[in-house]
C-alpha positions, 0 to 999 in steps of 0.5 A: 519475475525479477529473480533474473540475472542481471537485472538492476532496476524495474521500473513500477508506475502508480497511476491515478484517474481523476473522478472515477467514480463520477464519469463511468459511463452508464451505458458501457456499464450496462453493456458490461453486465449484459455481456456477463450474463447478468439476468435482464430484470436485474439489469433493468433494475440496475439501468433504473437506478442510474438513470435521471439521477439529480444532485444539489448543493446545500449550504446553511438554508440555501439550496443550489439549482437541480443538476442531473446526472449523466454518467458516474455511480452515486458514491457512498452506496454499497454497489458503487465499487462493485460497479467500479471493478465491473467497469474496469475489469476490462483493463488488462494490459499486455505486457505489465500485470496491472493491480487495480483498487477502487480507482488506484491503478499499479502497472509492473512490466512483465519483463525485466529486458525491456521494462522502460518500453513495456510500461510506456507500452502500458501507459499508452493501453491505459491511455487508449482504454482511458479515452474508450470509456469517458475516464482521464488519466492524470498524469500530474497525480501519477508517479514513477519508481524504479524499484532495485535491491537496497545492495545496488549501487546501480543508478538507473538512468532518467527515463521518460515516461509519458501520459497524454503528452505530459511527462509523468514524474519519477521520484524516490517513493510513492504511497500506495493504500496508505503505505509510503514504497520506496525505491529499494522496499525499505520501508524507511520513509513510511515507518518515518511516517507512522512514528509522525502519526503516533506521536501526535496520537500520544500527545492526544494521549497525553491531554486525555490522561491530564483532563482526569480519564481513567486508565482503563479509558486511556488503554481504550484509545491506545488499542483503538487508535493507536495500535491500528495507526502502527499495525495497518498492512504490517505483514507487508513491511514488518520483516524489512524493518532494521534493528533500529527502527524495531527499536522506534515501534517499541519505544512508543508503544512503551511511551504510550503505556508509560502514559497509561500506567505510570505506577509500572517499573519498565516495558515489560510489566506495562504490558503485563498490567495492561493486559496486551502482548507486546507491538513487535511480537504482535506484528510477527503474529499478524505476518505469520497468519498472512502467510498461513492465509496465502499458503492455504489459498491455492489461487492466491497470486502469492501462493508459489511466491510463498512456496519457494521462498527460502528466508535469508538468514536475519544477520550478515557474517562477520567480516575479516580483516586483512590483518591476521593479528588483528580481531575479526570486527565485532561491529553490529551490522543492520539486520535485514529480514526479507520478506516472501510477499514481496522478495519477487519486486526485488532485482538482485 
């Protein structure tokens, strides 16, 4: 889709709806499965079971009056979010391809030409649906980005993106199931992020190691709760990360080991001690799998994506100078690994 020429900036908007779960409309949710062909009884059971719900608040020994239910799906049980998907798979806008999880909300335009009119064009539908099936849009907790190639200069102009009268603000990044997007897919900010996260985690590391754990409890924590920290939806950020911020990952993955084994000479015999394969060649372990997993998925969405994709090489030619008497440069430039997931985003 933004393989077109000429296209400089798409805008991409990150919506969010306020108490989902708590204002889905029972009888709409009942309509929507009759229309499925639901059986009758297992609707019957379904209407039951969302009906004449009451809810109370416990403080300490205090109790709070009976309130009852008149809309929403009681969170926590496993046929919420499936009510959830069932209620919201009418959601399908016409010109943006909508990416809907639980209540989180994505809208792409179609169309590179014409993306400012085409989402506002979409955030208008979603208004509309909004207000069609007891849901509210909230445009202070929504975001819009303009995604464009790290390569262009370009500025996209401010535009104005509306939702119920209210300006929907535009900003340089936004989170997205707990990963940090940013305007050119870098993955800059969110990496920035995990290293944050990490350190905490080693210095929890850190007070555990001093309180007298042994070392086999403390490599426990590091792979339970470190290593999850660092690896969580890698295969969608790993090949954009630069030299440098590889760098970062491995150097605390090293701080940490060094922690856990401090009888070791250097980063390569911590991780042979610790019985582990290295965090980068990890993470490139995990891409290719996900890779694997799409081009065996004949219906996956990223399946053609995947296909025709041709890998750039990871390093930029040298550059020569004008002066033929002088040496090309040998200054090492950043390494930029593109990625088939998500290369389609990307205007050129």
């Amino acid at each position: 889709m933004l393989d077109q020429p000429n296209a400089k900036s798409l805008p991409v908007g990150f919506l969010d709806m306020s108490k989902a779960f708590d204002r889905m409309d029972k009888s709409k949710l009942i309509e929507k499965l009759a229309e499925r062909g639901v059986n009758r009884k297992l609707v019957t059971i379904i209407h039951n079971f969302l009906s004449e719900r009451t809810q109370q608040v416990k403080l300490g020994d205090h109790r709070s009056s009976t309130l009852t239910t008149k809309n929403g799906t009681p969170q926590g049980t496993l046929l919420g979010p499936l009510f959830w998907l069932l209620y919201i798979d009418s959601l399908c806008p016409s010109s943006s391809t909508a990416v809907k999880y639980a209540d989180d909300l994505t809208l792409t335009p179609n169309s590179i030409a014409n993306s400012k009119s085409d989402l506002q064009n979409t955030i208008d539908e979603v208004t509309r649906w909004c207000d069609e099936h007891n849901m509210i849009a909230n445009p202070k907790k929504s975001v819009i980005i303009n995604l464009s190639n790290i390569h262009n200069r370009y500025v996209p102009p401010s535009e104005n993106f509306t939702m119920q009268g209210e300006q929907i603000t535009t900003e340089t990044s936004a989170k997205f199931l707990g990963v940090t997007v940013d305007e050119h897919l870098t993955f800059k900010e969110h990496v920035d992020n995990i290293v944050k996260k990490v350190r905490k985690l080693i210095y929890t590391l850190l007070d555990l190691k001093r309180s007298g754990i042994p070392f086999y409890m403390l490599q426990t924590f590091y792979t339970a709760c470190i290593r999850p920290t660092i690896l969580y939806a890698s295969p969608a950020w790993f090949t954009l990360m630069t030299h440098t911020q590889r760098l970062r990952i491995e150097r605390l993955e090293n701080l940490a080991l060094k922690i856990i084994r401090p009888d070791t000479a250097d980063y390569a015999d911590r991780v042979t001690s610790c019985n582990i394969t290295p965090i980068l060649d990890l993470m490139n372990e995990q891409y290719k799998q996900y890779i694997d997993k799409i081009i065996q998925n004949d219906n996956h969405c990223l399946h053609k994506t995947v296909l025709k994709y041709k890998p750039a090489p990871p390093t930029r030619p040298t550059r020569q100078v004008k002066n033929s008497s002088t040496k090309p440069s040998t200054r090492r430039t950043k390494l930029r690994y593109k990625s088939p997931l998500i290369q389609c985003w990307v205007p050129e």
